[in-house]
C-alpha positions in Angstrom: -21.5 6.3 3.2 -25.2 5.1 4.9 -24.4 3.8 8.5 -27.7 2.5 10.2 -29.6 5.2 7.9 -27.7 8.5 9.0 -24.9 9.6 6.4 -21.3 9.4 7.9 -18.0 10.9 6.4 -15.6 8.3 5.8 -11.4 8.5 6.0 -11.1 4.9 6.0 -11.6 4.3 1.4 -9.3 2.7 -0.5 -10.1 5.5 -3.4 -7.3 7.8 -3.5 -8.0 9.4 -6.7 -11.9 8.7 -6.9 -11.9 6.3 -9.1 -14.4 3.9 -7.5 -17.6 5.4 -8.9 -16.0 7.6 -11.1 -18.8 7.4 -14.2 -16.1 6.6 -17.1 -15.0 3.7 -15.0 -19.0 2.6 -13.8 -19.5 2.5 -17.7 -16.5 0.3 -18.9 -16.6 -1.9 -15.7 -20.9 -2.7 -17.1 -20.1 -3.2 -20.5 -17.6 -5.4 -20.1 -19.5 -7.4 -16.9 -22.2 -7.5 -19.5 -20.4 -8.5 -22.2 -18.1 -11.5 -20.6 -18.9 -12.1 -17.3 -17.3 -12.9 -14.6 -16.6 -16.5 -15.5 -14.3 -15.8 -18.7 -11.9 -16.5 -18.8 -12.1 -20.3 -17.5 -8.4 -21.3 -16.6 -5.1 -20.6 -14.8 -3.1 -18.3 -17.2 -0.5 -21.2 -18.1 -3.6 -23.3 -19.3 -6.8 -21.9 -21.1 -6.8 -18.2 -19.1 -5.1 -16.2 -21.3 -6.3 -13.2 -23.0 -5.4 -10.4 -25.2 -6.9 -7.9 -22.6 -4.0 -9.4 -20.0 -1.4 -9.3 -22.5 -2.2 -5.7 -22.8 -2.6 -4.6 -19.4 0.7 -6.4 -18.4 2.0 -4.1 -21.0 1.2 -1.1 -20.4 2.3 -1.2 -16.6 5.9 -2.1 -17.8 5.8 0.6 -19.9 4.4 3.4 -17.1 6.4 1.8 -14.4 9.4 1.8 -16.9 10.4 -2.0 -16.7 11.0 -4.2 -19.0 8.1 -6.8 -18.3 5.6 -7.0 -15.9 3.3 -9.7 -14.7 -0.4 -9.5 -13.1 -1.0 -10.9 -9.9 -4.8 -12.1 -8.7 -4.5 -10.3 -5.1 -2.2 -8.3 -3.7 -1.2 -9.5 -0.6 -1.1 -13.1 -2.1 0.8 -12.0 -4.7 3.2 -10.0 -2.7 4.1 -12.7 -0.4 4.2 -15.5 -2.8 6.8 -12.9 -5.4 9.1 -13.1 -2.4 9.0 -16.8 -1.7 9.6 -17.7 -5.5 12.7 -15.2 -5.6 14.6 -16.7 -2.8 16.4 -20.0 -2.5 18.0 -21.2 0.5 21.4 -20.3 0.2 19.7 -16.3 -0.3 19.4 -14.2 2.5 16.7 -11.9 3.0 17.2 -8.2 4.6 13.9 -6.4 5.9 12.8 -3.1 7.4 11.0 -3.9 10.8 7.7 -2.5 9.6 7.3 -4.5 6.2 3.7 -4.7 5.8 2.3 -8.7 7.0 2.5 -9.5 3.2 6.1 -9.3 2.7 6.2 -10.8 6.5 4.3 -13.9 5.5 6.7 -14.0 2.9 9.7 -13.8 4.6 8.3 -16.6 7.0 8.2 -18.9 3.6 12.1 -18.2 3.3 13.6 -21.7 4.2 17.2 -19.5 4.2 18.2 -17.0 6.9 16.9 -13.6 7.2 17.9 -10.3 9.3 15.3 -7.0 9.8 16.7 -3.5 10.4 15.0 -0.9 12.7 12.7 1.1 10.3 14.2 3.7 8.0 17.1 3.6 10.1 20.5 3.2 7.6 22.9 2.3 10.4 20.7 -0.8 11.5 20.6 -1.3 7.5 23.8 -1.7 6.9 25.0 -3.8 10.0 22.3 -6.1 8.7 23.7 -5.7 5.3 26.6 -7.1 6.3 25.5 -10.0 8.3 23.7 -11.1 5.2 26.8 -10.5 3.1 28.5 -13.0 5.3 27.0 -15.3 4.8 26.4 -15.1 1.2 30.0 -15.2 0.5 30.1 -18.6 2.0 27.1 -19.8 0.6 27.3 -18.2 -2.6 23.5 -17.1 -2.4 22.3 -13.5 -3.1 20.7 -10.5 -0.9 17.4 -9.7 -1.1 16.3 -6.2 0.8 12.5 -5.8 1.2 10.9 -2.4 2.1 8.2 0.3 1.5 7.8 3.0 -1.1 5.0 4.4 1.5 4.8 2.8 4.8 0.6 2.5 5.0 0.3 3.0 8.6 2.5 6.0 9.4 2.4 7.5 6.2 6.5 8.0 6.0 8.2 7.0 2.6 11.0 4.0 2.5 14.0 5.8 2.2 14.8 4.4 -1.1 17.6 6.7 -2.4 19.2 5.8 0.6 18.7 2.2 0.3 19.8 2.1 -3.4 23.6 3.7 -2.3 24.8 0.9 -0.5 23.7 -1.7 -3.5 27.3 -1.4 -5.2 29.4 -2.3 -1.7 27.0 -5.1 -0.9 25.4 -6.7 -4.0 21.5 -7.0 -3.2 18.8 -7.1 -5.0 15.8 -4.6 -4.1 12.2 -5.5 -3.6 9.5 -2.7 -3.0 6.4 -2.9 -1.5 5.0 0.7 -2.7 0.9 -0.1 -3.0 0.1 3.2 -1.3 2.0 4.9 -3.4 1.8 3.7 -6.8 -0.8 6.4 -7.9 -0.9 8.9 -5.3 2.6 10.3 -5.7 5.4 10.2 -8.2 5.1 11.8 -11.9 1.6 11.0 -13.2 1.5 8.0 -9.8 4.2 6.1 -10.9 5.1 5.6 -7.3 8.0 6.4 -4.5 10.5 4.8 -6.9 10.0 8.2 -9.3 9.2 10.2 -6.7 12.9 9.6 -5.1 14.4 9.9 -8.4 15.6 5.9 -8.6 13.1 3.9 -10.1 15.3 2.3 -12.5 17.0 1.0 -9.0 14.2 -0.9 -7.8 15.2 -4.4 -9.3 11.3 -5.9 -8.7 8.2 -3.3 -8.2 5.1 -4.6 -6.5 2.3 -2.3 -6.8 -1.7 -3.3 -6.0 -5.0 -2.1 -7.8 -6.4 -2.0 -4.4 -5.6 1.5 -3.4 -5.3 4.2 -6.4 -7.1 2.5 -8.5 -10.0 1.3 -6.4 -10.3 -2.5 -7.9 -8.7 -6.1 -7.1 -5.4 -7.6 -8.4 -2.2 -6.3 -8.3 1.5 -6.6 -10.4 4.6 -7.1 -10.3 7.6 -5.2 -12.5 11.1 -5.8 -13.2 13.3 -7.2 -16.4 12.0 -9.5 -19.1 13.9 -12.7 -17.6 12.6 -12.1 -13.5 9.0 -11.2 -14.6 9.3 -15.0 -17.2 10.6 -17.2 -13.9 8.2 -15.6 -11.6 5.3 -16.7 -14.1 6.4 -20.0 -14.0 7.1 -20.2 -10.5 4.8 -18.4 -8.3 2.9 -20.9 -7.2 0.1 -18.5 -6.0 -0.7 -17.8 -9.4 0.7 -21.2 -11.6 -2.3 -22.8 -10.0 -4.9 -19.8 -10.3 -7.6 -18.6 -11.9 -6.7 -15.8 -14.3 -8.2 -12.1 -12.8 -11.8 -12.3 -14.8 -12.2 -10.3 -17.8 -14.3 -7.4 -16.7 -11.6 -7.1 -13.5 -8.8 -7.0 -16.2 -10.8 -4.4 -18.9 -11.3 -1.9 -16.1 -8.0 -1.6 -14.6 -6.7 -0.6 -18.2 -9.4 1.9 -18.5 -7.9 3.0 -14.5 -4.6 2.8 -15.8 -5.2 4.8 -18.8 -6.9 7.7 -16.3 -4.3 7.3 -13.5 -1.6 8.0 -16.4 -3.1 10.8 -18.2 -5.1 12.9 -16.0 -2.8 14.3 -12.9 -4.9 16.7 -12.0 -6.8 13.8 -10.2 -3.5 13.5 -8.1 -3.2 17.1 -7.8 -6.7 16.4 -6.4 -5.4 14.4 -4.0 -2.7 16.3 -2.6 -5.2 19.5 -2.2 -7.5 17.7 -0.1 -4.2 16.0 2.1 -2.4 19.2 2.3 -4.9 20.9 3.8 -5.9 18.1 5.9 -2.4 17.8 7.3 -1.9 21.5 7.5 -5.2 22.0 9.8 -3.9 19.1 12.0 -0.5 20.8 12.4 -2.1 24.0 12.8 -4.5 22.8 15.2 -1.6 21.0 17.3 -1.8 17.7 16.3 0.9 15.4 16.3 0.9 13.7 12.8 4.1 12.0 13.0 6.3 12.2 9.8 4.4 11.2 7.1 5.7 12.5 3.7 2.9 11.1 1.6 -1.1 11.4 1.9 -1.4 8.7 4.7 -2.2 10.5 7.6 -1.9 9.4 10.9 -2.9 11.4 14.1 -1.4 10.5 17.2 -2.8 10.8 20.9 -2.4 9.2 24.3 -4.3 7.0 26.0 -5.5 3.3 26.6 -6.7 0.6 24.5 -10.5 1.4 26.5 -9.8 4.9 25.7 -9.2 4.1 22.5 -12.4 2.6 21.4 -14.2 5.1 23.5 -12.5 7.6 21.1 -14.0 6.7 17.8 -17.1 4.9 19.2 -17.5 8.4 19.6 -16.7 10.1 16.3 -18.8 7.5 14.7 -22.0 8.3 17.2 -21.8 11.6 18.1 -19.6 13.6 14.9 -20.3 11.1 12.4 -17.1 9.8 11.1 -15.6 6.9 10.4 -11.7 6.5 10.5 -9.1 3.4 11.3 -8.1 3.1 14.7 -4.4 1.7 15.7 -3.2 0.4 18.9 -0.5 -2.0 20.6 1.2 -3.9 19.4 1.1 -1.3 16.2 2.2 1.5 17.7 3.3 1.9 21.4 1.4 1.2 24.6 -1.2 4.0 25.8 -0.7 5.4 22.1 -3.5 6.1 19.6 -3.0 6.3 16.6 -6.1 7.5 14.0 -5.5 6.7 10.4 -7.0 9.0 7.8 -7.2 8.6 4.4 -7.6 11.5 2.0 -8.9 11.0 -1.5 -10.1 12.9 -4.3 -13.9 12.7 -3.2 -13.4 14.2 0.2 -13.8 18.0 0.2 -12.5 21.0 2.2 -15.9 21.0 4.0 -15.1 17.6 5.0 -11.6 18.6 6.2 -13.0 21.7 8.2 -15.7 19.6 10.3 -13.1 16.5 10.7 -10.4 18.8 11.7 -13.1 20.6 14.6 -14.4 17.6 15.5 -10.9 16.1 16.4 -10.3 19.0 18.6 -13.1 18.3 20.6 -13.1 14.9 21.1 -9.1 16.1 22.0 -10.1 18.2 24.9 -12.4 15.4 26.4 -9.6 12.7 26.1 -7.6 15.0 28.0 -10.3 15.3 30.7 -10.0 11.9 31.3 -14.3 11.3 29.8 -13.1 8.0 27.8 -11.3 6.4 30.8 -12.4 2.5 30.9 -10.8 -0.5 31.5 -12.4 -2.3 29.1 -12.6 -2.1 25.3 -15.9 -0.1 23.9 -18.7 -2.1 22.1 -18.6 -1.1 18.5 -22.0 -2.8 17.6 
């Protein structure tokens, strides 16, 4: 990327597998801008907006995400938190994991029934929660729904979904993934943490966005043929939207057609994040627990210090990567968030990896102290 006209090496992409300006999808994404539009096509999808092409792509993520039906959504985390507020009634209860992305959050907020959260990947707090719910849907005769992760997008660690899917026969629920960082960038051919734990066929309603893997807008949701039919008629996010625009619609089947059938681009992927995580580890650096190609890098210091920190690797090394603080993560921790894709090289890995090391050494030496927040202008 061109930053202020110097070139500057950027961890922050939603591109995992280089899809973005990949020159089979630049082609099909300008033909078919050229040949609709971006108006067509003119209506909600209940009315006048709908197409072959989203019959089509609707069909062919049921088919790779092995579900039944499947139903496209205009944004993700629209569509995320409006799936969970037309699922839920108010005798239902809703159980959580405590770092649900702000999607499924904001859904849970539109939840008129009650709803309990369990400490993050932690199946004692799931379960004691699980049974609070269960409580009180034996009075009320509601259901369970349990929300979480296939890949948590901050820390990088997986939902533990095989776990989760053992207690479903004592306690009834329903499950609801989130799994938009990893739908494409792990499981057979990307078909997400679902595969990738061996229970896909567990997961009662998959969410997964273009945003990520396959570098576009919209998202979907995937479950049976009679869930996917009432959440068309009742998510009211999309009963009174525009349908995604033709050109949006054509490319993410051409995406979806590479995502599926070339895994070397994930292969790709996991290359450039192996070796990035490796070198971290190797170097020392405390990447937390990540079990997917998030990567997080974790060092101490204050929120001054923090901004200090990668005012600093943008100026001086030329990089750009997210930056997390409190309430995120801990107070007087930092948290750098990098994001390997299949454009980034080993070259890239080497210098970031070097250059982490030295900005390291003077965070340690106490040359980003400040008690005010850096200007990033």
């Amino acid at each position: 990327m061109t930053f202020r006209g110097k070139e500057v090496l950027v961890w922050s992409l939603n591109n995992y597998i280089g899809l973005a300006n990949h020159p089979e999808i630049r082609k099909v994404d300008a033909e078919a801008a050229a040949q609709w539009g971006m108006a067509y096509p003119m209506g909600a999808r209940m009315m006048s907006g709908q197409t072959k092409y989203h019959e089509q792509l609707e069909s062919e993520l049921a088919s790779f995400m092995q579900k039944e039906d499947a139903f496209l959504l205009n944004f993700g985390y629209q569509g995320c938190m409006s799936a969970i507020e037309a699922l839920v009634g108010r005798h239902d209860v809703i159980v959580y994991d405590s770092e649900s992305h702000a999607c499924m959050v904001d859904g849970v907020r539109l939840h008129n029934g009650k709803r309990f959260v369990f400490q993050h990947n932690d199946m004692e707090s799931f379960e004691k929660q699980l049974k609070h719910a269960k409580a009180l849907t034996d009075k009320t005769g509601g259901g369970i729904l349990v929300l979480t992760e296939g890949v948590f997008g901050m820390a990088g660690d997986q939902g533990k979904l095989k776990e989760i899917v053992s207690y479903k026969k004592e306690y009834g629920f329903r499950l609801f993934v989130d799994d938009a960082h990893g739908f494409g960038s792990i499981g057979e051919n990307g078909r997400g943490a679902g595969d990738a734990q061996g229970v896909q066929k567990d997961i009662d309603v998959y969410f997964g966005t273009f945003a990520k893997a396959m570098a576009t807008v919209g998202a979907f949701v995937a479950s049976e043929e009679h869930v996917i039919e009432y959440l068309r008629y009742n998510m009211r996010s999309q009963t009174f939207a525009k349908a995604l625009p033709m050109p949006i619609v054509i490319g993410a089947i051409k995406r979806l057609e590479m995502l599926r059938s070339m895994p070397e681009l994930q292969e790709q992927l996991w290359n450039i994040a192996g070796a990035l995580q490796n070198g971290l580890k190797d170097s020392g650096f405390d990447i937390g627990h990540t079990n997917s190609v998030v990567t997080p890098v974790f060092l101490k210091g204050s929120l001054g210090e923090a901004t200090n920190v990668t005012l600093e690797l943008r100026e001086t090394y030329n990089i750009f990567c997210s930056i997390v603080v409190y309430p995120v993560v801990p107070k007087d921790v930092i948290m750098l968030r990098l994001i390997p894709t299949v454009v980034h090289t080993l070259d890239d890995v080497n210098y970031t990896i070097e250059s982490f090391k030295k900005v390291r050494e003077k965070l340690e030496a106490g040359a980003y102290k400040a008690e005010k927040i850096a200007s990033w202008a």
